[in-house]
N, CA, C and O atoms as a printed pandas DataFrame, in Angstrom:
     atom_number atom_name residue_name chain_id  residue_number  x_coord  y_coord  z_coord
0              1         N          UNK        A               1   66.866   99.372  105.023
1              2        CA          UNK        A               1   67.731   99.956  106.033
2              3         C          UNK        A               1   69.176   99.771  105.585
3              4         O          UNK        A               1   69.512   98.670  105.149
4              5         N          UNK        A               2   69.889  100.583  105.647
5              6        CA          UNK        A               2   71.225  100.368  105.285
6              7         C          UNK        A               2   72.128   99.893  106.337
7              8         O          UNK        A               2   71.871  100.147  107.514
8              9         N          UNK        A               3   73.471   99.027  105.902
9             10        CA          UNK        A               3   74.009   98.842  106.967
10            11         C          UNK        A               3   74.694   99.618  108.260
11            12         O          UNK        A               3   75.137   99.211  109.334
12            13         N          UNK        A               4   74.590  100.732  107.745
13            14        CA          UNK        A               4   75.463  102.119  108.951
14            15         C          UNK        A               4   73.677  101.593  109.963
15            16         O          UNK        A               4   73.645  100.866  110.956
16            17         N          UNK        A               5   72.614  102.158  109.371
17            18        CA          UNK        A               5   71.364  102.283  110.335
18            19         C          UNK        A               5   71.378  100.707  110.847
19            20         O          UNK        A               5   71.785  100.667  112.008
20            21         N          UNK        A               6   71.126   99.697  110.441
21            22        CA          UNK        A               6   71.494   98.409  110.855
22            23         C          UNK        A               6   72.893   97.979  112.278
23            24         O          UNK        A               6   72.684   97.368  113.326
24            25         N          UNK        A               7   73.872   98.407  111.916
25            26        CA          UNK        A               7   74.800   98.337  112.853
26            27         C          UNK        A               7   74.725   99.571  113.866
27            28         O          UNK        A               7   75.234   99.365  114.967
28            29         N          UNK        A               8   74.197  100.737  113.653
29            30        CA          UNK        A               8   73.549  101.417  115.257
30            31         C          UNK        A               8   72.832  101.078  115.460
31            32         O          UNK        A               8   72.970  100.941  116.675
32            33         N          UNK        A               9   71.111  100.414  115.021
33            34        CA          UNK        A               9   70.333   99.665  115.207
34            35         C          UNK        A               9   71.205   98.795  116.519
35            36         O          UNK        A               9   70.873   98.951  117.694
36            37         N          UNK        A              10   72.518   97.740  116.039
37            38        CA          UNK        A              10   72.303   96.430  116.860
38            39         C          UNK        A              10   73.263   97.218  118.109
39            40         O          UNK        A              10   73.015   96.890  119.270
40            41         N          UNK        A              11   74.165   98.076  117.898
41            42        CA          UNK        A              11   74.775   98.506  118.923
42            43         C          UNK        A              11   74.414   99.444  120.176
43            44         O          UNK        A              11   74.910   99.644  121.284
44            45         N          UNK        A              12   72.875  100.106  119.179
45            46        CA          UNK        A              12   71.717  100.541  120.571
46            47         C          UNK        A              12   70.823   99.763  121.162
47            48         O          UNK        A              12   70.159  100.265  122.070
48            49         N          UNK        A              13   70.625   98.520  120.828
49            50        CA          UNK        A              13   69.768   97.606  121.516
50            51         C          UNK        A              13   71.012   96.319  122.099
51            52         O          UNK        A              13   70.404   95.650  122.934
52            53         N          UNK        A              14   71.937   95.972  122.007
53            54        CA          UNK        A              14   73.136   95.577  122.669
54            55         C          UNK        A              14   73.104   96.629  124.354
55            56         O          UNK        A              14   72.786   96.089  125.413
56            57         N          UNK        A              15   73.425   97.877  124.281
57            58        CA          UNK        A              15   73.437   98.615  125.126
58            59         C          UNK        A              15   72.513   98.590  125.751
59            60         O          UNK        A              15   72.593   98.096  126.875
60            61         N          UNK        A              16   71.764   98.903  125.465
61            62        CA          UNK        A              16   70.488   98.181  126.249
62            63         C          UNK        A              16   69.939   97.307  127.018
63            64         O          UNK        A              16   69.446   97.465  128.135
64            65         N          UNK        A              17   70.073   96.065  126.175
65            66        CA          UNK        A              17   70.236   94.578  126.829
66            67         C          UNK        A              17   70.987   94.776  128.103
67            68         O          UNK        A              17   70.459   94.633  129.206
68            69         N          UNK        A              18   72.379   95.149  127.898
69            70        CA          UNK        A              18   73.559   95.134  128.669
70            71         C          UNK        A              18   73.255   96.002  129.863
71            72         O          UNK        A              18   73.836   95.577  130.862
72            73         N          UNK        A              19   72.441   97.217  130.110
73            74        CA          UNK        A              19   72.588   97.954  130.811
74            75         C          UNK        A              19   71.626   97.155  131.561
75            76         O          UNK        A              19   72.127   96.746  132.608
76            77         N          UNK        A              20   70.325   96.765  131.372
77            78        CA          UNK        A              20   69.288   95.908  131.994
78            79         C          UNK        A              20   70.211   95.024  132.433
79            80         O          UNK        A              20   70.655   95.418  133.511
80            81         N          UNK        A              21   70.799   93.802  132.014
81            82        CA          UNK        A              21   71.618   92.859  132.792
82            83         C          UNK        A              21   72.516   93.133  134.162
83            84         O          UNK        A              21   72.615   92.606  135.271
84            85         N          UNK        A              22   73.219   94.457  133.333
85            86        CA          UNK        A              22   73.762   95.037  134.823
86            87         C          UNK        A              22   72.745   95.656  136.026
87            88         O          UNK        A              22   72.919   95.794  137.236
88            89         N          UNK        A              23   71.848   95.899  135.327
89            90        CA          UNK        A              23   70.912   96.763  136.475
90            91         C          UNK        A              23   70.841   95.325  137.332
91            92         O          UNK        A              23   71.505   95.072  138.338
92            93         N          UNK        A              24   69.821   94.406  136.648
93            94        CA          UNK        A              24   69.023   93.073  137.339
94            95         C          UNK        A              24   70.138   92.555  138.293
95            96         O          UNK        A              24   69.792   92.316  139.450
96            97         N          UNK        A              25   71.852   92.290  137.830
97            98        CA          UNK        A              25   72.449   91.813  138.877
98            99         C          UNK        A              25   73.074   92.588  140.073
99           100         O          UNK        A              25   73.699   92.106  141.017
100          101         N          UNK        A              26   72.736   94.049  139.803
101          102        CA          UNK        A              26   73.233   94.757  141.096
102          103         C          UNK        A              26   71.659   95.045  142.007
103          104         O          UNK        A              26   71.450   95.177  143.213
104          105         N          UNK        A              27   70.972   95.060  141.122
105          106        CA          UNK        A              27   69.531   94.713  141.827
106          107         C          UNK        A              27   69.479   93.333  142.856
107          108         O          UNK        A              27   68.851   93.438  143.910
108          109         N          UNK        A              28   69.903   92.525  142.643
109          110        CA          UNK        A              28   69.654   91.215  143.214
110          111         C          UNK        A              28   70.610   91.524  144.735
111          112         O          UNK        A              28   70.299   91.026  145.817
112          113         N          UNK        A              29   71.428   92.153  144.590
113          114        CA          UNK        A              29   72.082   92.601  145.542
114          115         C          UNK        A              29   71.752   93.494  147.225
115          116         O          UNK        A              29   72.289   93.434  148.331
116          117         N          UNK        A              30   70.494   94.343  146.594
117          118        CA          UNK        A              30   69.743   95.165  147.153
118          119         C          UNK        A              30   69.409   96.571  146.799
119          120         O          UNK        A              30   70.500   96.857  146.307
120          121         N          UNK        A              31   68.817   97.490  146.704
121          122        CA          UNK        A              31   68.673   98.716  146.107
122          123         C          UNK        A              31   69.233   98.795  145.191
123          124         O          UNK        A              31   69.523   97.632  144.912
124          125         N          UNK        A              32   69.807   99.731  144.109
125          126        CA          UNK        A              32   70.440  100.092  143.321
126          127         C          UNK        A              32   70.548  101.771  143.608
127          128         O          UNK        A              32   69.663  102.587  143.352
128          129         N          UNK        A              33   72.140  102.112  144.327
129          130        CA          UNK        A              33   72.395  103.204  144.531
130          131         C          UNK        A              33   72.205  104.411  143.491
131          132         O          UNK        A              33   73.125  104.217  142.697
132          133         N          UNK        A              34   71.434  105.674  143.019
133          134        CA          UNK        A              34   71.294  106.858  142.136
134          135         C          UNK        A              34   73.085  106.559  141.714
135          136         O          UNK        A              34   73.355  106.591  140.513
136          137         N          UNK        A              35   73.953  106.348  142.472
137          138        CA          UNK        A              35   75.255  106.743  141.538
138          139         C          UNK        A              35   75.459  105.781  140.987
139          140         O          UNK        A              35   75.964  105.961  139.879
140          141         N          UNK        A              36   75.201  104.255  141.406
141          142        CA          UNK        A              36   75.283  103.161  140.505
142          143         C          UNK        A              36   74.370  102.932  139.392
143          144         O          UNK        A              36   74.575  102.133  138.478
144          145         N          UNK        A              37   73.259  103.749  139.536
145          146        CA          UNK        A              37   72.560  103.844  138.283
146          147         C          UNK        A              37   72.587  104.688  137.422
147          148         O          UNK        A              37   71.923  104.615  136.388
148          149         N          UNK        A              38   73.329  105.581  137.705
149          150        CA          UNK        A              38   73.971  106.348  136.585
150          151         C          UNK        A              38   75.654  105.874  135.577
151          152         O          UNK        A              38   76.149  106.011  134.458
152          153         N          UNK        A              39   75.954  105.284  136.906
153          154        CA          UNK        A              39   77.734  104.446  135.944
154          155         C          UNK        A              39   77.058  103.013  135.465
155          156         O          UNK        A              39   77.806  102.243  134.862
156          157         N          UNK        A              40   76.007  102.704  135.643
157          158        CA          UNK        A              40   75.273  101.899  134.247
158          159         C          UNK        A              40   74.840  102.212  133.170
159          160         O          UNK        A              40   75.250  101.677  132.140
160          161         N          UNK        A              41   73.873  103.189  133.183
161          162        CA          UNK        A              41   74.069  103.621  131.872
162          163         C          UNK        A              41   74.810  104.867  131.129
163          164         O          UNK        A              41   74.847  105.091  129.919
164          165         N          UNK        A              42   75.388  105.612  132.188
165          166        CA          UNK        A              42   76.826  105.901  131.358
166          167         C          UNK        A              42   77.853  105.040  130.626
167          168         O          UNK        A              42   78.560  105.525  129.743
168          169         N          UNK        A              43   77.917  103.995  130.928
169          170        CA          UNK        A              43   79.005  102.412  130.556
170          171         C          UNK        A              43   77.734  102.208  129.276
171          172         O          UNK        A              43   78.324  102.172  128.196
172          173         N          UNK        A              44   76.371  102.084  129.097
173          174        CA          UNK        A              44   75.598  101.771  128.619
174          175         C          UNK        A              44   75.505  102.370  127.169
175          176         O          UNK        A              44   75.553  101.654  126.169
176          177         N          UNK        A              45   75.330  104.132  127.117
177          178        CA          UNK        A              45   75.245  104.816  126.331
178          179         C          UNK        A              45   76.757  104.557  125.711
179          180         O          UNK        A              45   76.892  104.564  124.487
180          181         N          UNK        A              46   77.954  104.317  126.627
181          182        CA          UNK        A              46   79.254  104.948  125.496
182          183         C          UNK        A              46   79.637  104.258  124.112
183          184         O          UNK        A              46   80.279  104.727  123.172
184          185         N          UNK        A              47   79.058  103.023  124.266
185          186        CA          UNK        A              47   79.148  102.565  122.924
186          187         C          UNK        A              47   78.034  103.152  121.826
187          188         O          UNK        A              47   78.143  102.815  120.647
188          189         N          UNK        A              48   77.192  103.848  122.163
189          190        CA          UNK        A              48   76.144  104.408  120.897
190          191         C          UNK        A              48   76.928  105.806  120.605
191          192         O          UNK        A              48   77.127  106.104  119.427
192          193         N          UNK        A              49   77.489  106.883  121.891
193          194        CA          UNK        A              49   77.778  107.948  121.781
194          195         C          UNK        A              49   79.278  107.833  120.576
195          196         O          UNK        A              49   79.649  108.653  119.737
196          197         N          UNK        A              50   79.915  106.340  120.983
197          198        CA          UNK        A              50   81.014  106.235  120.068
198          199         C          UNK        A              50   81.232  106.218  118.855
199          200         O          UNK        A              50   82.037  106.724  118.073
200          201         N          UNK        A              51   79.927  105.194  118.809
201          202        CA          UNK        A              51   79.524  105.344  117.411
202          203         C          UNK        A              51   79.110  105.904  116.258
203          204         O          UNK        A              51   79.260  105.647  115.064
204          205         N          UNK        A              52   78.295  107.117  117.184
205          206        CA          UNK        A              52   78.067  108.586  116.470
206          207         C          UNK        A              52   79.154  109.945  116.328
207          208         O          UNK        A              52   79.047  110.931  115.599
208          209         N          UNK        A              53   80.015  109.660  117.120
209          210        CA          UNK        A              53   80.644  110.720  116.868
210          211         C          UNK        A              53   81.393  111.110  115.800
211          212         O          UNK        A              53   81.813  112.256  115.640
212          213         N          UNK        A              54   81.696  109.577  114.571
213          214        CA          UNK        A              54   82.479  110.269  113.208
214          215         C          UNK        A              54   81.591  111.477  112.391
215          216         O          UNK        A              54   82.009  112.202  111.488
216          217         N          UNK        A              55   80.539  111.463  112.862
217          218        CA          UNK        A              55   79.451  112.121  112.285
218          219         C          UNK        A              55   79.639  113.400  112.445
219          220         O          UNK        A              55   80.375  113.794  113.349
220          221         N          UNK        A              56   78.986  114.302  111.566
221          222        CA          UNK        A              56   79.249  115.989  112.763
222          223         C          UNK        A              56   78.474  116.237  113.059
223          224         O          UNK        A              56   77.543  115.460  112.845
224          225         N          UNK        A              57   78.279  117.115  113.567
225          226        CA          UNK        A              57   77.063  117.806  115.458
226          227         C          UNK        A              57   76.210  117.542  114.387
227          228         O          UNK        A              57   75.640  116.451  114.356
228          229         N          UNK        A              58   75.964  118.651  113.190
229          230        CA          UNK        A              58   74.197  118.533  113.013
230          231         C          UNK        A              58   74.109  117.446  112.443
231          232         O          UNK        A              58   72.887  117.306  112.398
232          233         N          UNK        A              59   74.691  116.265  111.807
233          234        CA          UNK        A              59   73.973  115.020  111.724
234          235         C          UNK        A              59   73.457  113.769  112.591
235          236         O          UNK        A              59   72.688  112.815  112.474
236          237         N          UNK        A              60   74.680  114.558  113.900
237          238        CA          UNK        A              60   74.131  113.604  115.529
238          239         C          UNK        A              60   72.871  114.615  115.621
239          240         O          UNK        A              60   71.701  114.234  115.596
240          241         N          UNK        A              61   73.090  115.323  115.679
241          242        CA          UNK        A              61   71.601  116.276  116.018
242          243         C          UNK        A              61   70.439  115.107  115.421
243          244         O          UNK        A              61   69.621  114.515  116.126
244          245         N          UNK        A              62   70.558  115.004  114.388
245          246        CA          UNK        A              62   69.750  114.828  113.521
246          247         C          UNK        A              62   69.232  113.361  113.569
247          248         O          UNK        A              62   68.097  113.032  113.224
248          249         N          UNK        A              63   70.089  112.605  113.985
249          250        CA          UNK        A              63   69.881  111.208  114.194
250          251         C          UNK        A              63   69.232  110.748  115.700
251          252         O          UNK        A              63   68.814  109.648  116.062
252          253         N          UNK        A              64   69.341  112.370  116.613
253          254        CA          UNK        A              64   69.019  111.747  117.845
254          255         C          UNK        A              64   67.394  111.135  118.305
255          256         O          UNK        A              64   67.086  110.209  119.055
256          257         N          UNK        A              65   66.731  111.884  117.675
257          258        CA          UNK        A              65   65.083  111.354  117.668
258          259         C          UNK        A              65   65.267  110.036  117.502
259          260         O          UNK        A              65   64.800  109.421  118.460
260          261         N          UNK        A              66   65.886  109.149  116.461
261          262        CA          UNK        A              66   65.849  107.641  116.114
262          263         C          UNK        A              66   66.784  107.326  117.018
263          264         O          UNK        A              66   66.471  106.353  117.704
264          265         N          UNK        A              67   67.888  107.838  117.275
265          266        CA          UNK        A              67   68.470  107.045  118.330
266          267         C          UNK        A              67   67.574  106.682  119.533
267          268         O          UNK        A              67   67.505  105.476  119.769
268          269         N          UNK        A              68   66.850  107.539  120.364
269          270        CA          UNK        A              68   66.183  107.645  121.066
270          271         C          UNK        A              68   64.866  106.398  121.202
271          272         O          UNK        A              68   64.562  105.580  122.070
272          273         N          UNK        A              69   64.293  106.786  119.798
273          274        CA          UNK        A              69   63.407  105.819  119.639
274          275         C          UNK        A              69   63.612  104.360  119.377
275          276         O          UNK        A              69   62.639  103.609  119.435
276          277         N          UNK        A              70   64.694  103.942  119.119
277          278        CA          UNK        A              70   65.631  102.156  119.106
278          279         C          UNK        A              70   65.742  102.165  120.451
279          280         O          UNK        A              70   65.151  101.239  121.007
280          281         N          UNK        A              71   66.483  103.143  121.346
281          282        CA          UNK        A              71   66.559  102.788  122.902
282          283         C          UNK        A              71   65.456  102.501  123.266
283          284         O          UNK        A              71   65.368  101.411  123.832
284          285         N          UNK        A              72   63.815  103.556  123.061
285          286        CA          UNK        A              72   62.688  102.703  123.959
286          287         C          UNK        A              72   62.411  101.654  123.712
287          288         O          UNK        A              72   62.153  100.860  124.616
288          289         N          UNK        A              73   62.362  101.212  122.084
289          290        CA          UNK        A              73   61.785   99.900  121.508
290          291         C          UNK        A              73   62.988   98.882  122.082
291          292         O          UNK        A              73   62.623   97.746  122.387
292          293         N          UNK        A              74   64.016   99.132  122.201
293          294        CA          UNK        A              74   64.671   98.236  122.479
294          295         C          UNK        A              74   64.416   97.535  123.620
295          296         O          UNK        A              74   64.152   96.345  123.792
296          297         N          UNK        A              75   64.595   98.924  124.767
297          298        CA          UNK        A              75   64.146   98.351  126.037
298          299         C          UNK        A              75   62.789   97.483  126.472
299          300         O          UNK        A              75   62.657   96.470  127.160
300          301         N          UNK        A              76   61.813   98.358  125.742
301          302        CA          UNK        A              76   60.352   97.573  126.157
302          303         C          UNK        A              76   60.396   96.121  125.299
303          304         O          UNK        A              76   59.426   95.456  125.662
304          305         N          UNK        A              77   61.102   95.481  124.395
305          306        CA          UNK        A              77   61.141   94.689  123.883
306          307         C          UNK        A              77   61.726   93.750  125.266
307          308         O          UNK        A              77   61.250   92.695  125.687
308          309         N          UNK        A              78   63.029   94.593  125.848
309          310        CA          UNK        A              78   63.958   93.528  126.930
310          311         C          UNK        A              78   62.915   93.149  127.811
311          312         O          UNK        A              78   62.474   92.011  127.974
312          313         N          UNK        A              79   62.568   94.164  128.349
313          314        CA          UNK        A              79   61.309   93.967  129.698
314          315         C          UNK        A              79   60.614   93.471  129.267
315          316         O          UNK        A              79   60.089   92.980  130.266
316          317         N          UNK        A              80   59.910   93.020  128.241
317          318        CA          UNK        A              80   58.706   92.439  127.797
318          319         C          UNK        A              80   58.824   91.204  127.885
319          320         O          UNK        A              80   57.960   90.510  128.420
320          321         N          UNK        A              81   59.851   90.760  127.402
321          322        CA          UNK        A              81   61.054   89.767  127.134
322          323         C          UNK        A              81   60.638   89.018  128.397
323          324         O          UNK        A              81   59.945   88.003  128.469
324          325         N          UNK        A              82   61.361   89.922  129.654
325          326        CA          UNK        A              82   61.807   89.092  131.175
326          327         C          UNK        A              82   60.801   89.141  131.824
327          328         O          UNK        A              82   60.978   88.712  132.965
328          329         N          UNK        A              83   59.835   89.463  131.624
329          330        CA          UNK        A              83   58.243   89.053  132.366
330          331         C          UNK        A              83   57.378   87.954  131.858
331          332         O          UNK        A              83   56.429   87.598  132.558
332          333         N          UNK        A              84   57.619   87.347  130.646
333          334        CA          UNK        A              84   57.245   86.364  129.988
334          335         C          UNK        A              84   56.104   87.132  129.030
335          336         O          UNK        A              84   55.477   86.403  128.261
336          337         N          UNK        A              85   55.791   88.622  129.035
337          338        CA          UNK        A              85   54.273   88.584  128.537
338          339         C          UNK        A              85   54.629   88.760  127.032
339          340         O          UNK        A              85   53.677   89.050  126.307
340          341         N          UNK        A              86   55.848   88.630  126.450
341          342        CA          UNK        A              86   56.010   89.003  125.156
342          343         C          UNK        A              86   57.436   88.293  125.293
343          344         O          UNK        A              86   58.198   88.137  126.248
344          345         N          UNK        A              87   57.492   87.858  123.688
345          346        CA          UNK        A              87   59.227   87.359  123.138
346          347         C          UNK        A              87   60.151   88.626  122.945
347          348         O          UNK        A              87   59.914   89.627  122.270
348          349         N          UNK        A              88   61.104   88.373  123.599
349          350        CA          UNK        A              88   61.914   89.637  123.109
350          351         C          UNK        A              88   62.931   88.759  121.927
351          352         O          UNK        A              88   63.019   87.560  121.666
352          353         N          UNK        A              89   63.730   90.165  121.297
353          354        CA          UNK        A              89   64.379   89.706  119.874
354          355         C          UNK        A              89   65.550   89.092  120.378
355          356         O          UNK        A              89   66.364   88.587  119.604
């Protein structure tokens, strides 16, 4: 893996982490309002979207399948994580 794929690697599973943390503590709160769950992971995504943009359209194009696929692994790693049934990274 090279370091460009390595450092979006850690900055899409960072986002991640982060957006779960924010969810869990506005969760603890009570519901989580549709608009507050969208200015989470809008705040969530802008560091991956930032990161891609020196790129041009068709190579974000092109990267978005893997982007995509680090966000699920990332996430099911977090959740897996905070239920005890698996170590997360």
């Amino acid at each position: 893996m090279s370091d460009e794929a390595r450092e979006l690697h850690r900055i899409i599973s960072a986002g991640v982490r982060d957006m779960l943390d924010a969810y869990r503590i506005q969760a603890q709160a009570g519901p989580v309002t549709d608009q507050a769950l969208e200015e989470i992971v809008f705040r969530a995504a802008h560091p991956v979207v930032d990161s891609l943009a020196p790129y041009p359209a068709e190579q974000r194009a092109a990267l978005l399948p893997s982007v995509v696929r680090v966000m699920l692994a990332s996430f099911l790693e977090a959740v897996a994580g905070a239920d005890g049934s698996a170590h997360a990274r």
